[in-house]
N, C-alpha and C positions, 0 to 999 in steps of 0.2 A: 504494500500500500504506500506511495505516494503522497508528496505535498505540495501544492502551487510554490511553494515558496523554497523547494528544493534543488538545488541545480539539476539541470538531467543530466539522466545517467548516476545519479550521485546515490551511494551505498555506504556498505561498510569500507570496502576497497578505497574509496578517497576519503576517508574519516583521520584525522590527526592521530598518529602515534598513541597519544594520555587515553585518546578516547574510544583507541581499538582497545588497553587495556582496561579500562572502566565497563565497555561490553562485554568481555571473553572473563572478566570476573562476574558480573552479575548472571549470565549463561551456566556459569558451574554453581554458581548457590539457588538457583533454578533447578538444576538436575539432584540438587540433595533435597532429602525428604523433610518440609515444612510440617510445622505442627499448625491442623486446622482447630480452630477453638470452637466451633461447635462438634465436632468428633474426638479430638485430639487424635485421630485414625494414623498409625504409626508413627506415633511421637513416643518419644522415650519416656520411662517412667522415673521416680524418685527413685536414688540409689537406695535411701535408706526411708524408712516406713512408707513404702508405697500405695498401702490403703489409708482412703479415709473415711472415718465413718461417720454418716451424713443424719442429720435430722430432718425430712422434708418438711415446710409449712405445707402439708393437705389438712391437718383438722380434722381428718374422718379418724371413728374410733378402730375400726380394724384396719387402721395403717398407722398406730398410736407405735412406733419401733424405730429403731436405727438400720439406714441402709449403706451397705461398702460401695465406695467409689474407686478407681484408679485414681491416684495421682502423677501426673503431668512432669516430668524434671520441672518446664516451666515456671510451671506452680509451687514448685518445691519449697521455695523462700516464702511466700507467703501464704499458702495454705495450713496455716496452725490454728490447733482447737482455739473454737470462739470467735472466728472470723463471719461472716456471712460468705456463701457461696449458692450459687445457679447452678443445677445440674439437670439433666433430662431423665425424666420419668415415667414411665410405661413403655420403656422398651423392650420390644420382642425377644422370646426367648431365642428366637431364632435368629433374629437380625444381627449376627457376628461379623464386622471385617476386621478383619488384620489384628483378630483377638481383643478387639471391643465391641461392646453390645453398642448398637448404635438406636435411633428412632428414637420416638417417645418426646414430649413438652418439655419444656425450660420452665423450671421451676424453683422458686428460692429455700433455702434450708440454711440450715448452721451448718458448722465443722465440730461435731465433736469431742473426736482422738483420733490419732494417726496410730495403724498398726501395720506391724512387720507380715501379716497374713490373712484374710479372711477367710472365716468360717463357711462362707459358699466359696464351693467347687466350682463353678461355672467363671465364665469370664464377667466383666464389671466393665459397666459402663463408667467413660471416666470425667472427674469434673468439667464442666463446661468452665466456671469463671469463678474467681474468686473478686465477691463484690468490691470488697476492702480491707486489706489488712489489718484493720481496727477488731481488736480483738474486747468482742460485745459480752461475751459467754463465758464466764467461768466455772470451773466444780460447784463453788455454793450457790450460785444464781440456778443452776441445773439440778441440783440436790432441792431447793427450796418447789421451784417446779414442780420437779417430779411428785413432789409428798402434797402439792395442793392440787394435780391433777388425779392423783390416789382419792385423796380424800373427797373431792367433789365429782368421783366416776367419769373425768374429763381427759382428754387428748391433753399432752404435752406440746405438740405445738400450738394449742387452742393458749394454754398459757404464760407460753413466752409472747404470743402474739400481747398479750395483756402487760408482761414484764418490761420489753425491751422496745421503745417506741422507735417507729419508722426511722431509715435512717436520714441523714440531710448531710448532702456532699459539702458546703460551704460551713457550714458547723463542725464537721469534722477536719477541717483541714484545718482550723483555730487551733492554738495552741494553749493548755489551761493552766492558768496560774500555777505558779508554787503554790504549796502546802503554806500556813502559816504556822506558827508552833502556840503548843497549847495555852490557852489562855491561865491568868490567874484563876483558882478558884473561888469562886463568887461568896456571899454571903447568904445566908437561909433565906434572908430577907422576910416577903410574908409567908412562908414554911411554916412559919412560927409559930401560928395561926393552927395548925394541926398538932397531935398528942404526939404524933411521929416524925412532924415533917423536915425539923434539922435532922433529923437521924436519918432519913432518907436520902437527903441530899449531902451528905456527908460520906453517907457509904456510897453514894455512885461518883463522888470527888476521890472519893480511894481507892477505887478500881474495883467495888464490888455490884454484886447483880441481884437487886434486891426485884423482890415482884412485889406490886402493891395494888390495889384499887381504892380510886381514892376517889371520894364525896366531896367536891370542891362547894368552898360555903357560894352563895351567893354575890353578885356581882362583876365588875369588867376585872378583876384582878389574875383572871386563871392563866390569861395567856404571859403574865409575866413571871407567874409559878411554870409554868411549862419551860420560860425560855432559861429560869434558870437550873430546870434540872437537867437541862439540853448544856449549859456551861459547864456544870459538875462533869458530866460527862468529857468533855473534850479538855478539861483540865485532866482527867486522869491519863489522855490519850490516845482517846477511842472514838467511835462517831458514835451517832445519835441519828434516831428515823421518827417526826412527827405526822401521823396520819388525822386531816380536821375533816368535820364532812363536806364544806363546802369555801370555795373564795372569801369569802368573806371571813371567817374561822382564818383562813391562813393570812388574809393581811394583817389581821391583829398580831397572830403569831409571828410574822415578819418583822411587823412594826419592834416588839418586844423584843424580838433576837437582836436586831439593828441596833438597838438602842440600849444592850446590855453588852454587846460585844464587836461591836461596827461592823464594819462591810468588808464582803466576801468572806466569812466562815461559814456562813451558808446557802444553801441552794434551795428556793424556791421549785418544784415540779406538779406544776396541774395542768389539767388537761386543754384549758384555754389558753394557755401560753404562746400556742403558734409553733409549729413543725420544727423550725428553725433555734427559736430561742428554748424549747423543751428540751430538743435534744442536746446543744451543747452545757445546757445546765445537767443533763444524766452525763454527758462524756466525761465534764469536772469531777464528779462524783466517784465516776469508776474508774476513771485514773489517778483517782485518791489528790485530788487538787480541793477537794472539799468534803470534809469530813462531820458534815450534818445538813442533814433535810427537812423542809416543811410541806406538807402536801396532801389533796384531796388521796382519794383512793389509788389513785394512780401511781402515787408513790410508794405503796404497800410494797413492792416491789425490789424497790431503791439499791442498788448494790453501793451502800455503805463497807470503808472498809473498817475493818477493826468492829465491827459493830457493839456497843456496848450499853445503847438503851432504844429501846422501841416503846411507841408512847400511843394511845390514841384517847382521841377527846370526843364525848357521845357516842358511845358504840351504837347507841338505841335509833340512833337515824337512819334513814332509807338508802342516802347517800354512800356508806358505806356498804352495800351489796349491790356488788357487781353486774348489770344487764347482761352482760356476752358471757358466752362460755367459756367455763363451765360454771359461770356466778360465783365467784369465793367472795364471800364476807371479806371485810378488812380485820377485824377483831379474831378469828381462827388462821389467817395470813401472817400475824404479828406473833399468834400462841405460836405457830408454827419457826418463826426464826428465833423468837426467845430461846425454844429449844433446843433449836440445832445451833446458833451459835451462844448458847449458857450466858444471854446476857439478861440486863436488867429489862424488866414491862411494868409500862403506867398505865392503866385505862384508866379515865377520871371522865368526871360529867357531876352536872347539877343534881342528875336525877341517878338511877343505878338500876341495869338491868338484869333478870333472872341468872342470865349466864354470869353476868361478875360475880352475884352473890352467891352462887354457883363456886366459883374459883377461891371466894373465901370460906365456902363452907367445907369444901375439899383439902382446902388447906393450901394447895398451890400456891396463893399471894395474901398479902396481909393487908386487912383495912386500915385505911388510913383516913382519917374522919376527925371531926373538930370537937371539942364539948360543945354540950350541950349551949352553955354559957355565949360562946362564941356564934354558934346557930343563931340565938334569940338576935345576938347583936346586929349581926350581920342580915337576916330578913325579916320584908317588909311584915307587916300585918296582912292577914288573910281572913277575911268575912265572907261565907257563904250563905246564898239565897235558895229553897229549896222548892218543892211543891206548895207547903202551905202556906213558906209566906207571899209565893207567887198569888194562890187565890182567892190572901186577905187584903194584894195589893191592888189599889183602884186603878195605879199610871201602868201596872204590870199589863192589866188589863186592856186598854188602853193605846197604851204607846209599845206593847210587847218589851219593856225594860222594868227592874223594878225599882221603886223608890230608893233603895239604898244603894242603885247602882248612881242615880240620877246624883245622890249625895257626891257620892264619891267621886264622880265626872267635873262635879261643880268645886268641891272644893280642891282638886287636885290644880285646877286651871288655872286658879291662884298663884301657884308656885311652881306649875312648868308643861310639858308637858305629858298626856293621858295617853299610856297604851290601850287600845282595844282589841283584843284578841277574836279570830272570830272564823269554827271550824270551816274546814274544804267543803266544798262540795262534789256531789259525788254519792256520798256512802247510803249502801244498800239496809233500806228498812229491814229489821227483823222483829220478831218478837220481842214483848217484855210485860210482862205482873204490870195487869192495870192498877192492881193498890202501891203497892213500893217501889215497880218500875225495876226490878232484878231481871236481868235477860234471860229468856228460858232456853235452859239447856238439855239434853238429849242425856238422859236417864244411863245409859249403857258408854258413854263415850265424853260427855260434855262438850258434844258442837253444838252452834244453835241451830236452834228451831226456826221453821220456816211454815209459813203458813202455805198454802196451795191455792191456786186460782179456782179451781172446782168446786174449795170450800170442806174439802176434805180433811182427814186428820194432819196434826204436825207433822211435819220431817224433818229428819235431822238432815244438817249441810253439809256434813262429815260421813257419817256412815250409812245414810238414809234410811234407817229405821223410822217407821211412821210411830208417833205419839197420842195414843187416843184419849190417856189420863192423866194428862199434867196439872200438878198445882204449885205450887208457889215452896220451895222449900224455906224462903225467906219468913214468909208472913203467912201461909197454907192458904192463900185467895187461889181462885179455879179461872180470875175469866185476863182477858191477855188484851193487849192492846198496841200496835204500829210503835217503832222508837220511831225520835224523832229524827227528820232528817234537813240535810243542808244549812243554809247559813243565810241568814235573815238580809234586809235592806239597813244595815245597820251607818254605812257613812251617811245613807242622805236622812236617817232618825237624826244622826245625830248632828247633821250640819244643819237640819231648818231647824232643831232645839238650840244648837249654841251658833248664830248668825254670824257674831264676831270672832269665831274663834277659828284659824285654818284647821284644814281637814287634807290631811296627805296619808293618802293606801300606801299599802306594799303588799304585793303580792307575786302573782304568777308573769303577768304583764311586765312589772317593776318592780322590781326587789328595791329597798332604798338599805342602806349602809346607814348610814346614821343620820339624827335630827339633830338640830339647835336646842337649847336649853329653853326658849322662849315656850308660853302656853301654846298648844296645838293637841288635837286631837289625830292619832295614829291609829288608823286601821289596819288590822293584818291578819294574813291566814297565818296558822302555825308553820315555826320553823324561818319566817321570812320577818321578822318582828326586827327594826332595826336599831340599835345602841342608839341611847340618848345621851348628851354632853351632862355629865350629873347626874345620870340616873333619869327614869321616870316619878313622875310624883304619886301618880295613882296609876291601877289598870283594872282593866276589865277583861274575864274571861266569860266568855257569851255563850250559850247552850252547848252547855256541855256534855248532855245528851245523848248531840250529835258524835262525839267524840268516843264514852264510855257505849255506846248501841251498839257500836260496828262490831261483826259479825264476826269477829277473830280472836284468837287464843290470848292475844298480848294487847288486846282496847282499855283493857284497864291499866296496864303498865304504860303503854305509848300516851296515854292521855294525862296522867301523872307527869310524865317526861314532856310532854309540849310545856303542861303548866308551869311546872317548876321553869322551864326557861325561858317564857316570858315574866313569872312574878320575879327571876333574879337582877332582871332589869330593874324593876325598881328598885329604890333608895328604902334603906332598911328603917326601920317603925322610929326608932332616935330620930329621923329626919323627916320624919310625918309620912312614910311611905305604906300604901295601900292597894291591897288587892283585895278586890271584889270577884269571887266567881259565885257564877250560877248554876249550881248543880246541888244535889240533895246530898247534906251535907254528913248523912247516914254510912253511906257507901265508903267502902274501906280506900281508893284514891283518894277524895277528897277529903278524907284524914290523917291521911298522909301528908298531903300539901300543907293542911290548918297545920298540924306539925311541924314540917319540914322534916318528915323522917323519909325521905327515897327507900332506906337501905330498910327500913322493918317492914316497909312493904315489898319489897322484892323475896325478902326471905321469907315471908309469910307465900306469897306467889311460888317461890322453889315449893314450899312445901305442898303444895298442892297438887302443882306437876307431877311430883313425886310420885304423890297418892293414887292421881290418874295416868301414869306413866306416860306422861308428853315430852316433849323437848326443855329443858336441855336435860332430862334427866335420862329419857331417851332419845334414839338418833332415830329420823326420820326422813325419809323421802319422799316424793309427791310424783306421780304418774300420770301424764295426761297425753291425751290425745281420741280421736275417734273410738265409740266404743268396742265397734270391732277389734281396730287393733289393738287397744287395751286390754282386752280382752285375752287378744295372742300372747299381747307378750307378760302378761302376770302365769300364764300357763306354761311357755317357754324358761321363763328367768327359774335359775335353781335357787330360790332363798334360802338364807338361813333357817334351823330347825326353829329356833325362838320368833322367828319374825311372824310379823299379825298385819293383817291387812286388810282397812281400813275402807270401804264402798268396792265399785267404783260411783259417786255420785255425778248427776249431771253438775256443768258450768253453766253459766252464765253464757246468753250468747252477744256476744261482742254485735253490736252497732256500727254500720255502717258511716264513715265521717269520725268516730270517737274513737281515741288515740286507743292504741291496741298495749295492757300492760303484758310483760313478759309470763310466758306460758298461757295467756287466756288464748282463746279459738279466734283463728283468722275469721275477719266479719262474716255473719251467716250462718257459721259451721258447728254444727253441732256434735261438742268434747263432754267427757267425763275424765275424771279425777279420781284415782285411787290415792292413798293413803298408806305406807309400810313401814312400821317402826319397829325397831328393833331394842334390846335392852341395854343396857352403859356396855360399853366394850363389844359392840359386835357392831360398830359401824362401818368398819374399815370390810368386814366380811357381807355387807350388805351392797357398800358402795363397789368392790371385786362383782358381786353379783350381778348388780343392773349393769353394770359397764362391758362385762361380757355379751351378757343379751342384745343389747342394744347394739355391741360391734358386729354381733352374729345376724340382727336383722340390717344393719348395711350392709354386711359384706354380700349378703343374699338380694339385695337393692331392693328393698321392700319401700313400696310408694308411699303408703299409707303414715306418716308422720307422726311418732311418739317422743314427747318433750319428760325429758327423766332429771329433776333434780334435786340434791343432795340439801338437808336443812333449809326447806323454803319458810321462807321468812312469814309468808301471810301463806296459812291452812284454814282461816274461814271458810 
């Protein structure tokens, strides 16, 4: 071939002397054999460990295993365990050239170990590419893995996909600070404030590993007790992992580290951070350029080195259980590295849930709790309003508030201002005792009862047993009546009742961060309730009801837990601070709250559980899908001898437009739900069980869709 711009006649033969050797060399590195990178098809191999054995991201459970690769010379220098690599997968058994399996997709995996031989006979497909030298994956980040894919019957690459966030080529090429050397050790500071709490932050400044649950009093002070037992820690040497349930939880917590021990000892990671600045905050991390973390769930994770305390704050939030597979709680993620690297755990909260009281009653970890004395000081007053002063009141009546909430609104406004708390909407009516309003529960199991559209007897929501003779074991009344449900018009009551005073929501739409100190009136769903400058001066907790009716095992514990962390916002009774809730003041939560005892209601709750062998006392799973194949696979799965199995009952069918929660039925579709629990120590033989089953109904490519998982958090 030919160029206009060539002399004629013009070849090799008139080419300059330089440029006949520059051809007749590129002609012989031509005739030696290139290595192609999507085959490597006759390219030589590593002299030394020339397997390697590969973790694919599929996520499916029966391909939950490590597969042998060839390695490349090539590759040799950087294909080391924990690297990210691409290799082809589903290649033919047959598809052999030149002693490599060839065919099959390009698909991402890890590098786990290099070995001198593999266990298959056959020949080995060999790496396609190694992504980046950046070594992502270590023994303990894969040990940690491993025992939370065990534990929730999940695929290991389901979660590293969770562990180790996407990568980002500009992020990685940054270089991460030096280490800085360990700080002074701090002072108790408010510790002090607890029976324990210099002793605890002493023995994690000396390099021990103490486990504690700890009842933090009331107020903005917790995130500056977190940051300093996160100092303790890296004075002794070691890191430290703060898991909060949400952004806002960690800018406090930032705010507090920043300002007890300046910039750059620690690393912010959540998940709205952005691709870019996420991951090079995790790369600081694992290349030990930062030796403490603060972060939503996402940071559960965190490959701290040295790790020497793991801490989290509200375990009883929704936030920390996981959406994607295989759902691991944050709270059994942290038992879980406490563990395996023998360090110290904090789980702390306003309020305390069965599972902590759980780990103190076990002996595991020690309460850490304030006197009595220090409780009073530190929270506000708490006055509740119940049924009858509801139907002795005229404005109750009226304006649906009742006169002592009105008090309390009014005089709060005086001095700053009013939170109004005020349930989701949403929650499914059930039954409950028209005279006391106790929710009726199912005789043989204690799920709630459920009325029928037919009109027919009760049923249970749990094991669907019908109930034809229920009475009231509270108060022995026979006749039942609708809980209450949803969340009233309570901003625009309360903005044409106070004209002059602003009215700012936070909720689903807009979450607000925090208010001015000035009078205003704050409305909020639970959970979204924003810090005020000084405290709140009064609050209101509104049908509460709606909170204590919902149809689930922990309505009583979750609705204690919202309360308590709105009434910590306000300013404690020395300072004229006041809560008003509206609920029958009979009922053992909101006794608790008049108290401020979390923890003697939670242990009263362990003991219950106990009695009726539910969670956490036993381990549980939840089964859903079509009743057919539900059906199959509770007949297929070999359970444990001890295990009990629970319906299967209908779900609820998911609505068309309305956001679909994890495990309900795709809109339309009509699921059931079994229920399998098993007794302390044979969780691990339960979760072996369903994980088989379920690998063995994919590997058989069964259509039919069955959602299997481990400790779900809502069994109503």
């Amino acid at each position: 071939m030919s160029s206009e711009n060539e002399p004629a006649g013009g070849g090799a033969q008139d080419a300059p002397p330089e440029q006949l050797a520059l051809i007749r060399e590129s002609v012989r590195e031509a005739k030696a054999p290139r290595a192609k990178p999507r085959t490597w098809r006759g390219a030589a191999l590593a002299k030394e460990l020339p397997v390697a054995r590969v973790l694919v991201d599929k996520g499916v459970l029966h391909l939950d295993r490590y597969f042998d690769y060839a390695v490349p010379e090539e590759l040799d220098a950087d294909a080391q365990p924990g690297v990210r690599v691409r290799v082809r997968f589903g290649a033919g058994r047959h598809r052999v050239r030149d002693g490599r399996r060839e065919g099959g997709g390009l698909i991402d995996g890890f590098l786990v170990e290099r070995l001198a031989e593999s266990e298959y006979s056959g020949p080995l497909a060999a790496l396609a590419q190694v992504v980046s030298p950046e070594r992502v994956l270590d023994e303990e980040l894969l040990g940690l893995a491993r025992a939370v894919a065990d534990r929730y019957a999940g695929s290991l690459a389901d979660v590293l996909q969770l562990a180790v966030p996407p990568r980002n080529a500009r992020a990685e090429k940054r270089t991460s600070p030096d280490p800085l050397p360990p700080p002074p050790v701090p002072e108790p500071g408010s510790w002090t404030r607890y029976e324990q709490g210099a002793a605890f932050v002493a023995a994690l400044a000396s390099g021990g590993a103490p486990r504690a649950v700890w009842n933090a009093l009331p107020g903005p002070r917790w995130s500056e007790e977190v940051a300093r037992a996160v100092a303790a820690t890296l004075a002794s040497g070691r890191g430290a992992l703060v898991v909060l349930p949400d952004g806002r939880a960690v800018a406090r917590a930032d705010a507090a580290l920043t300002a007890l021990l300046g910039e750059g000892r620690h690393a912010v990671l959540t998940a709205d951070a952005g691709p870019e600045k996420r991951y090079a905050q995790w790369l600081a991390v694992r290349r030990g350029a930062v030796r403490a973390v603060v972060g939503t769930r996402a940071a559960m994770f965190a490959p701290v080195r040295d790790l020497g305390l793991v801490a989290l704050w509200d375990d009883g939030d929704d936030s920390h259980s996981e959406p994607h597979a295989p759902q691991p709680h944050a709270r059994e993620v942290l038992l879980l590295r406490a563990a395996q690297d023998r360090c110290a755990f904090l789980l702390g909260g306003w309020s305390c849930t069965v599972e902590a009281a759980q780990l103190v009653e076990t002996g595991w970890a020690r309460p850490l709790v304030a006197a009595r004395e220090q409780v009073r000081a530190a929270a506000p007053l708490v006055r509740t309003v119940g049924d009858q002063d509801l139907a002795r009141d005229e404005a109750a009546r009226a304006a649906r508030l009742p006169t002592l909430a009105w008090q309390a609104v009014r005089d709060g406004l005086r001095h700053g201002p009013v939170l109004v708390q005020v349930p989701r909407r949403g929650y499914v009516p059930r039954m409950a005792c028209a005279a006391c309003r106790t929710p009726a529960r199912c005789r043989h199991c204690s799920g709630p009862l459920e009325g029928q559209e037919s009109g027919a007897a009760l049923r249970c929501g749990w094991c669907g047993r019908e109930e034809g003779g229920w009475h009231c074991p509270e108060c022995g009344a026979f006749r039942l009546r609708a809980q209450i449900v949803g969340a009233r018009r309570t901003a625009e009551e309360l903005g044409r009742a106070f004209p002059a005073v602003p009215v700012r929501t936070s909720g689903r739409e807009q979450v607000l961060d925090t208010v001015p100190r000035a009078p205003a009136l704050v409305v909020s769903t639970p959970g979204a309730e924003p810090v005020a400058e000084g405290g709140y001066a009064a609050a209101l907790l509104l049908d509460g009801w709606a909170m204590l009716g919902r149809p689930d095992l922990r309505a009583g514990e979750d609705a204690l837990r919202r309360w308590l962390a709105a009434s910590a916002l306000v300013r404690p009774q020395s300072a004229g601070g006041t809560v008003v809730a509206v609920a029958e003041p009979t009922l053992r939560p909101v006794q608790a709250l008049v108290r401020w005892d979390p923890v003697g209601h939670a242990v009263r709750e362990l003991a219950e559980r106990a009695e009726l062998g539910f969670p956490p006392v036993s381990r549980m799973a939840a089964v859903a899908g079509p009743a057919e194949a539900v059906a199959d696979f509770l007949r297929a799965v070999e359970l444990p001898p001890e295990a009990e199995v629970l319906g299967p009952v209908p779900l609820p069918i998911t609505a068309a437009g309305r956001p679909r929660r994890v495990g309900s039925p795709p809109p339309g579709e009509h699921w059931e739900r079994a229920l399998v629990r098993v007794p302390p120590g044979r969780g691990a033989a339960l979760a072996g069980a369903l994980k088989a089953a379920q690998a063995a109904r994919m590997a058989r490519g069964s259509d039919a869709a069955v959602w299997v998982r481990i400790d779900p958090p809502d069994i109503g």
